[in-house]
C-alpha positions in Angstrom: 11.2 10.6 74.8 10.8 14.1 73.5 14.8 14.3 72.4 13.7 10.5 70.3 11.0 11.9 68.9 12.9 15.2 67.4 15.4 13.2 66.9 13.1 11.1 64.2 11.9 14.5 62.5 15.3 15.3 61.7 16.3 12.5 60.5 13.0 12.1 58.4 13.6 15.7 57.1 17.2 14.9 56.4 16.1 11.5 53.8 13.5 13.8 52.6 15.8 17.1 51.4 18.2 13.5 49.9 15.8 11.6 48.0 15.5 12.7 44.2 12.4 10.7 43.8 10.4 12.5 46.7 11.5 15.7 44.7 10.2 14.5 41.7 7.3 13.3 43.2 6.3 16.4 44.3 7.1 17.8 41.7 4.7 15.9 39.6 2.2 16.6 42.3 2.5 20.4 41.5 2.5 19.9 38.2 -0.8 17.5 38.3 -2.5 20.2 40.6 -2.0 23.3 38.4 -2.3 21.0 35.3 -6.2 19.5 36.1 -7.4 22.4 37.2 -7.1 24.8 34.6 -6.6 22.3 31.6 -4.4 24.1 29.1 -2.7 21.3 26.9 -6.9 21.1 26.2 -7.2 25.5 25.7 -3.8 24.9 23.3 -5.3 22.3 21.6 -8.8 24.2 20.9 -6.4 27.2 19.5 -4.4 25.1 17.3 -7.5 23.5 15.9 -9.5 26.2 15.0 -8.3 27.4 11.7 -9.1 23.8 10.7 -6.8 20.9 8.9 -3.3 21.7 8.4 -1.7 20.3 5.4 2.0 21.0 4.5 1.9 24.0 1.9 -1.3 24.8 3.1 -2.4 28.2 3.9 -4.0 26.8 7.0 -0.8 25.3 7.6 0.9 28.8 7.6 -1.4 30.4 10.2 -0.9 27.5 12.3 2.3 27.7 12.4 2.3 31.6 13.7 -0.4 30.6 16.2 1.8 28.2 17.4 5.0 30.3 17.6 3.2 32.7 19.6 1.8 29.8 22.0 5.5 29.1 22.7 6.3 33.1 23.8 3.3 32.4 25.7 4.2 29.1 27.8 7.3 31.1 28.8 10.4 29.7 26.7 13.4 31.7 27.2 13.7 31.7 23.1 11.7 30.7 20.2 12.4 30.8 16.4 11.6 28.8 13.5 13.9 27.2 10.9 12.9 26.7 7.3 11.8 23.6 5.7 10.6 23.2 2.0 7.5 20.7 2.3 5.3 18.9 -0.4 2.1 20.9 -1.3 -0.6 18.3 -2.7 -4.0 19.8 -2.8 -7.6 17.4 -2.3 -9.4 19.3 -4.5 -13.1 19.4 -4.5 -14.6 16.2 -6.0 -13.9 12.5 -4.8 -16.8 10.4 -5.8 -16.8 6.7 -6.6 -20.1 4.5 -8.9 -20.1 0.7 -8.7 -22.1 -1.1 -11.5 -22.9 -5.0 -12.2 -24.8 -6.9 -14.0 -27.8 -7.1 -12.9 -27.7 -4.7 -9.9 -28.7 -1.3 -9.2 -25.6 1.2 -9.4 -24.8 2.4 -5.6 -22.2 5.1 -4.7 -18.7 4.3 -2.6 -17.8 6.7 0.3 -14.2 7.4 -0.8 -11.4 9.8 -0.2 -8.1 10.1 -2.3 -4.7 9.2 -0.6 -2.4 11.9 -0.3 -0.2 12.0 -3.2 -3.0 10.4 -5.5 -3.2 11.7 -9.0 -6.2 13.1 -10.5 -8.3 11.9 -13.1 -9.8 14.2 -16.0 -12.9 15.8 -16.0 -15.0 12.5 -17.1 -12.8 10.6 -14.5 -12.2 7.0 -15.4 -14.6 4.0 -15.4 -13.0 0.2 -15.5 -13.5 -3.2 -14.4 -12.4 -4.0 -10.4 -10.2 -7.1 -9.6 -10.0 -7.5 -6.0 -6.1 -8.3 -4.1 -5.3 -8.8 -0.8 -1.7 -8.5 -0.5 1.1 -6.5 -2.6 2.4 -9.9 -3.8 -1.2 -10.6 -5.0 -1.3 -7.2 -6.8 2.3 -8.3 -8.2 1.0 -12.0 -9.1 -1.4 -10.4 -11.7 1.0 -9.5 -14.4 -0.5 -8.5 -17.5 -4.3 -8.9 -16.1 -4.5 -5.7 -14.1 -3.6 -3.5 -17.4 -6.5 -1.1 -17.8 -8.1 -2.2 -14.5 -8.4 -0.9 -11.1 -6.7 -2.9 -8.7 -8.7 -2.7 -4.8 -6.4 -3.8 -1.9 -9.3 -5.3 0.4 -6.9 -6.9 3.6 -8.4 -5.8 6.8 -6.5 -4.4 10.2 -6.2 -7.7 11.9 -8.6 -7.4 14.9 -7.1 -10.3 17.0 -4.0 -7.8 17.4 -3.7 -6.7 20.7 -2.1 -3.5 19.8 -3.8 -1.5 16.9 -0.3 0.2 15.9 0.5 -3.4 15.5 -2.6 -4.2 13.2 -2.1 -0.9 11.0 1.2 -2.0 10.6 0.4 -5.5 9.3 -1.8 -3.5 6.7 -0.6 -0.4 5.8 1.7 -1.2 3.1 -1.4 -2.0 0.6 -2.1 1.8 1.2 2.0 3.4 1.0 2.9 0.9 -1.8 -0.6 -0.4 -3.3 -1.2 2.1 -6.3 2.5 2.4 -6.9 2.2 -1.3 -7.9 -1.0 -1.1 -9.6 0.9 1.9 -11.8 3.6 0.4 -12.7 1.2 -3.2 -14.0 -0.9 -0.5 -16.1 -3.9 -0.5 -13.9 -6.2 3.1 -14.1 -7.1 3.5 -10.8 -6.2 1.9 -7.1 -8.8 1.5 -4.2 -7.5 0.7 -0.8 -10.0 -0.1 2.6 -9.4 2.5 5.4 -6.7 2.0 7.7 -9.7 1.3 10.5 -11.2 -1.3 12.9 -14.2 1.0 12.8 -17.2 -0.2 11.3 -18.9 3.0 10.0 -17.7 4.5 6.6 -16.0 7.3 6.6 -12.6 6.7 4.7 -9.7 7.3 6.3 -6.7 9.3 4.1 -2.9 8.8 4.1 0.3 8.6 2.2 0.3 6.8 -0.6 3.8 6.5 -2.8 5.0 7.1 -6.4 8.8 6.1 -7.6 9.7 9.4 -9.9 9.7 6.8 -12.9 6.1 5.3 -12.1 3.1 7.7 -13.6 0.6 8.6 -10.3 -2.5 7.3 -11.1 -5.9 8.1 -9.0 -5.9 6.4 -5.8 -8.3 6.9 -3.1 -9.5 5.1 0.4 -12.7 3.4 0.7 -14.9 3.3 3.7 -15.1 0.1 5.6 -18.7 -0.3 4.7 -18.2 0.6 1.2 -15.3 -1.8 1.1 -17.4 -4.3 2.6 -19.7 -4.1 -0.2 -17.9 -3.8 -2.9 -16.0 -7.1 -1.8 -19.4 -9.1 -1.3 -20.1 -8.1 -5.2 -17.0 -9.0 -6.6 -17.5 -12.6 -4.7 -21.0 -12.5 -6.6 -20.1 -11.6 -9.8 -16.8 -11.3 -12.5 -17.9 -8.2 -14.2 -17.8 -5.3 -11.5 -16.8 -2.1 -12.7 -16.4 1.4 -11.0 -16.4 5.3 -12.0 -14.3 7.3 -10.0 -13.5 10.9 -10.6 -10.4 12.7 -8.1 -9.2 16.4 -8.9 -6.6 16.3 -6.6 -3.4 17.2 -8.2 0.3 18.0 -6.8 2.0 21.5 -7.0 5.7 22.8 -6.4 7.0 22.2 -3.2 6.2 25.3 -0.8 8.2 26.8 1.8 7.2 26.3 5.8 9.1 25.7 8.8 9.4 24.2 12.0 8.6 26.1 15.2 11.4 25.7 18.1 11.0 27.1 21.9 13.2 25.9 24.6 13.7 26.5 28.2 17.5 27.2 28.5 19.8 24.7 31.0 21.3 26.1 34.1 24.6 23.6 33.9 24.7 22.1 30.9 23.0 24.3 28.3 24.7 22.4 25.7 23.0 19.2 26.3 19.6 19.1 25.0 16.3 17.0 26.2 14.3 17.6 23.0 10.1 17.2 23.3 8.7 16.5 19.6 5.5 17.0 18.0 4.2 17.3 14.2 2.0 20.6 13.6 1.0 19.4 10.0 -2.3 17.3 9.4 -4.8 15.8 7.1 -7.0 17.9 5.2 -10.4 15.5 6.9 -11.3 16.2 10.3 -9.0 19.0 12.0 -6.0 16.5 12.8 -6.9 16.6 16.6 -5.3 13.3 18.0 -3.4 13.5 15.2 -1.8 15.8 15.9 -2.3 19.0 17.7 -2.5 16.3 20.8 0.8 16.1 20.6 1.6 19.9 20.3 -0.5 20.8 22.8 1.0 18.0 25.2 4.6 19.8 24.2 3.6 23.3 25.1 1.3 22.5 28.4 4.7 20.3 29.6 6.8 23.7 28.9 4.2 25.6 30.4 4.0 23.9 33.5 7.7 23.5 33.7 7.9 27.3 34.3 4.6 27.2 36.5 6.4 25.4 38.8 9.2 27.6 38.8 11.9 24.9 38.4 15.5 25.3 37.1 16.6 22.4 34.8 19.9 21.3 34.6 19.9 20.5 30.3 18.1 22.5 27.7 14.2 21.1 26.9 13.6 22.1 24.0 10.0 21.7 22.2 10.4 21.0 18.1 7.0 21.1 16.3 7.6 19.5 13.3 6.2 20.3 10.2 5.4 17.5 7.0 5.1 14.3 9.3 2.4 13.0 7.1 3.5 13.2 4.1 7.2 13.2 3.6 9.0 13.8 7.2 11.3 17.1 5.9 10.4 18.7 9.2 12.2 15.8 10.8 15.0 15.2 8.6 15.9 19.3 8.4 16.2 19.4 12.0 18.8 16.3 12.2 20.5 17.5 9.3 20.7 21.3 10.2 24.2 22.6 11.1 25.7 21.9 14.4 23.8 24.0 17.0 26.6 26.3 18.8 28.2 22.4 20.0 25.1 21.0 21.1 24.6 17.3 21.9 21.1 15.8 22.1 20.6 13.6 25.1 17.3 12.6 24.7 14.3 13.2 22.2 10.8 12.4 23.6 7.9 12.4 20.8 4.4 12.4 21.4 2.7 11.6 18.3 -0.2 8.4 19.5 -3.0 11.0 20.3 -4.8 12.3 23.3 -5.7 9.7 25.1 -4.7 8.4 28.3 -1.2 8.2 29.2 0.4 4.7 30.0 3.8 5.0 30.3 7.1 5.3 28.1 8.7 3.5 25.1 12.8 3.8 25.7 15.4 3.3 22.8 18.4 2.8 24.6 21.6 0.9 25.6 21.0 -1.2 28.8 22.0 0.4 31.2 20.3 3.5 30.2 17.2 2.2 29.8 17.7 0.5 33.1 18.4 4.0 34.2 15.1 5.4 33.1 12.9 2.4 34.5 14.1 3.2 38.2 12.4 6.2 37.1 8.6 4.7 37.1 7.6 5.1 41.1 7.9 8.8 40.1 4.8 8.4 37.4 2.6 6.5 39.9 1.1 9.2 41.4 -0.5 9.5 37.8 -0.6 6.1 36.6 1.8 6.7 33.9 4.3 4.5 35.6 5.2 1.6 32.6 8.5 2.3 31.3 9.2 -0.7 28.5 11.5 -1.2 25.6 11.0 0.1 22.1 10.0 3.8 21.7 10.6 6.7 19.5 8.4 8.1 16.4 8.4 9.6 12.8 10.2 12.8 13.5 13.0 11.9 15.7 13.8 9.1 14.6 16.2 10.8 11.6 18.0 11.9 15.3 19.0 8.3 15.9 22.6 8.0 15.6 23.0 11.6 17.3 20.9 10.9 20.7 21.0 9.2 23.8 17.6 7.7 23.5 14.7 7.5 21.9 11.3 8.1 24.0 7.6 7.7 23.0 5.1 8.4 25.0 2.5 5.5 24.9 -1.4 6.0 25.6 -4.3 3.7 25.3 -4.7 3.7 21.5 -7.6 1.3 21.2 -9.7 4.2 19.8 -7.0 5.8 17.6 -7.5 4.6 14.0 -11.3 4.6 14.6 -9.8 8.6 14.2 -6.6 8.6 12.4 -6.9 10.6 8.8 -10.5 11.0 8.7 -13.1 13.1 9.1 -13.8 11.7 12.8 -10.5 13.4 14.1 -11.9 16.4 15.5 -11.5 18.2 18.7 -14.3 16.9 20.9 -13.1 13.1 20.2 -10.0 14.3 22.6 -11.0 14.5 26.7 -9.4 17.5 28.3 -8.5 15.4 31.6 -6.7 12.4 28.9 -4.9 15.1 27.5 -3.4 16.9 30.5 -2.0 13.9 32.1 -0.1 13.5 28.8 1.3 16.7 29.1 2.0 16.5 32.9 3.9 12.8 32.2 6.3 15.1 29.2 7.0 18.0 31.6 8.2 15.1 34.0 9.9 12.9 32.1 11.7 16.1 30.2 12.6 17.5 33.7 13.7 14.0 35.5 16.2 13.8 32.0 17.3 17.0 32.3 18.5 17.0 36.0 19.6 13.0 35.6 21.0 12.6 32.5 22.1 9.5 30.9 
C-alpha cells in the first residue's frame, strides 16, 4: 500500500511540473497575493493624478509624463525611453457660460462646457435663436434655416442598450460631427447633450471635428439637466434664444512624447507582447478612469511581473500613449516609427474602459488564435476575469492592426463609465483600489501567458 500511495505522489508531482495551466495558475495566485495586499496600480494611479488633468500640450501634461517615466524605472523594466510625438495644443480657457431667454419666461443659466476643438467666441460672445435636431441628417435637412442660428443636437444615449459603449456609440457622432455641420450650414454656435446616462448636470467634454475648409465655430456640451430643459422650452415655444460666450481657442501644435518601458524576452526578444495605455486627459475632473486607470493597470502588471520573479519568453512592453483624446498621434507615431532593431509585434493588449472591475478579454484574431487564447480562461478563474470573447482592441493600437497578431481589450463592468467619462466626476476616489488591482493582475497574466505561448 505504502509503494501505491508514493507511487500516486509522483505521478501527481510529475502532471503538476507538465501542466502550463497549473503554472499559470499559480502564477496568478502570486500575483493576486502581492497585488491585494499592497495595492499599487491604486498608489500609481494617486501619483499620476495629482498634478491634475492632462491635456496634450499641456504643461500638466509634461510633468506627467516625467512622473510617469520614472514610475516605469521604478516597476523594474530592464529599459525605458520616450519617443517624440508632436500633439494638438487646444486650451479651455476660463469662461464657458450659456443664458436661455423666451418669451415670456424668466432667463435661467445652462451648465455647459466647450468640446475640445470648439472655437471661441468674442468678448460679447454670441446670442441667437436655438433650433433643436436630433440626428446629423436632421441638422443636414435644415438647409438655409440654420444660417445665423445655433443648431442643439438633443438625441439621448439609448438606455435600453445593454452595453453603454454601445449606447455612446449610437450617439456620439452628433458630438464628433455635429458643429462641423452646423459650420458648414452657417449656424453661430452648436450645443450638444453630454455623452451620459447620468441624470445630474455636469457636462461631459470631448472631441468635436473641423474639416480645414469649414470655419470652427463655438461648440460646447450641455448637461443633461440643462438639456432636458432647454428641450421642454423649445417644445413650448418657437422663439428660444441663447447667449453663450467660450474663450477657448487653439494654438500651434506642441511637442510631447510617448513613454516606453519593457521587460526584455529571454528567447525571443524580438517578438513583442505590447501592454497600451493613453497618459493624456480631459482638462474636467483629473482623467482618472479615463485614463490613468489604464496606466496604472500597465505599470502594476510590469511591476508584479518582476515581483514574481518570472522570466518571459517575448518582450512586454508597456506604451503610454500620449493624444488619445484628441487626435491619436501617440498611436499612429508608434506604428509608424521605424522598424525596431527587426521586431515583430505579436500581441498588443489595451486597457483604456476605466477602473472598474475586470470581466474578461476582447480578442481580434484569426480562428485559431483566438481559439488559442480562449483555452486560456480556466487560468483567469481564480479571479473571475475568465470571459475571453470576440471583438477587442482600442484607440491606440488599433493603427498596429495590419502589423500584429491580435488585438486585446481588456473589458470591465462599464455600467458606471460615462456617468464619468470627460467630466468633472472623473476623479480619483470614483476608482476602487481592489477594482483596479484585479485589472492590473488580469494584464500581467494575460501579457505573461502570451509571452511564454505565443500565437
Amino acid at each position: 500500500m505504502k509503494v501505491i500511495i508514493v507511487a500516486v505522489i509522483m505521478l501527481a508531482g510529475v502532471a503538476f511540473a507538465g501542466d502550463p495551466g497549473t503554472e499559470y495558475k499559480n502564477l496568478i495566485l502570486k500575483m493576486s497575493g502581492e497585488g491585494l495586499s499592497s495595492l499599487g496600480a491604486f498608489k500609481t494611479l494617486s501619483g499620476i493624478t495629482a498634478g491634475g488633468p492632462r491635456l496634450s500640450g499641456s504643461e500638466k501634461s509634461a510633468a506627467a509624463l516625467t512622473w510617469l517615466r520614472q514610475a516605469l524605472v521604478e516597476c523594474g523594466c530592464d529599459s525605458v525611453w520616450t519617443e517624440p510625438v508632436m500633439v494638438p495644443h487646444w486650451v479651455r480657457g476660463r469662461v464657458e457660460r450659456a443664458r436661455v431667454m423666451a418669451p415670456g419666461k424668466k432667463p435661467f443659466a445652462l451648465s455647459i462646457c466647450a468640446l475640445g476643438g470648439s472655437g471661441g467666441t468674442s468678448a460679447g460672445g454670441i446670442t441667437a435663436d436655438v433650433i433643436e435636431v436630433h440626428s446629423l441628417d436632421e441638422a443636414k435637412a435644415l438647409g438655409a434655416a440654420a444660417r445665423g442660428k445655433i443648431i442643439f443636437y438633443n438625441r439621448p444615449m439609448d438606455p435600453t442598450k445593454f452595453s453603454p459603449g454601445e449606447a455612446y456609440g449610437s450617439a456620439v457622432d452628433q458630438r464628433g460631427s455635429g458643429a462641423n455641420i452646423a459650420s458648414k450650414l452657417g449656424a453661430v454656435g452648436a450645443l450638444v447633450r453630454s455623452m451620459t446616462m447620468s441624470t445630474d448636470d455636469v457636462p461631459h467634454t470631448g472631441s468635436t471635428h473641423f474639416d480645414d475648409s469649414t470655419k470652427p465655430i463655438p461648440a460646447a456640451a450641455l448637461g443633461i439637466q440643462s438639456a432636458d430643459k432647454l428641450g421642454a422650452l423649445l417644445h413650448a415655444s418657437q422663439h428660444v434664444r441663447v447667449s453663450m460666450r467660450l474663450d477657448c481657442r487653439t494654438l500651434p501644435d506642441a511637442e510631447s512624447a510617448n513613454v516606453i518601458g519593457e521587460i526584455r524576452g529571454a528567447e525571443f526578444p524580438h517578438e513583442i507582447i505590447l501592454l497600451g495605455a493613453h497618459t493624456d486627459s480631459w482638462d474636467k475632473g483629473v482623467g482618472a478612469h479615463d485614463d490613468a486607470a489604464g496606466c496604472a493597470h500597465v505599470i502594476e502588471a510590469l511591476r508584479l511581473l518582476k515581483h514574481a520573479e518570472v522570466h518571459p519568453k517575448r518582450t512586454i512592453r508597456a506604451v503610454l500613449f500620449i493624444n488619445e483624446e484628441n487626435g491619436l498621434k501617440g498611436g499612429l507615431a508608434y506604428a509608424a516609427a521605424p522598424p525596431r532593431a527587426g521586431e515583430r509585434h505579436i500581441a498588443a493588449v489595451e486597457t483604456d474602459a476605466g477602473g472598474f472591475s475586470p470581466r474578461g478579454f476582447g480578442v481580434s484574431t484569426d480562428s485559431l488564435s483566438f481559439e488559442k487564447m480562449k483555452s486560456w480562461s480556466s487560468i483567469f478563474e481564480p479571479i473571475g476575469v475568465d470571459r475571453i470573447r470576440k471583438g477587442g482592441g482600442g484607440a491606440d493600437i488599433s493603427p498596429l492592426r495590419d502589423k500584429c497578431k491580435a488585438m486585446v481589450g481588456l473589458n470591465v463592468d462599464g455600467q458606471k463609465y460615462f456617468d464619468y467619462h470627460h467630466s468633472a466626476n472623473d476623479t480619483v476616489d470614483k476608482v476602487h483600489p481592489r477594482e483596479l488591482e484585479l485589472g492590473a493582475i488580469a494584464i500581467a497574466e494575460i501579457a505573461y501567458v502570451l509571452a511564454q505561448e505565443g500565437l
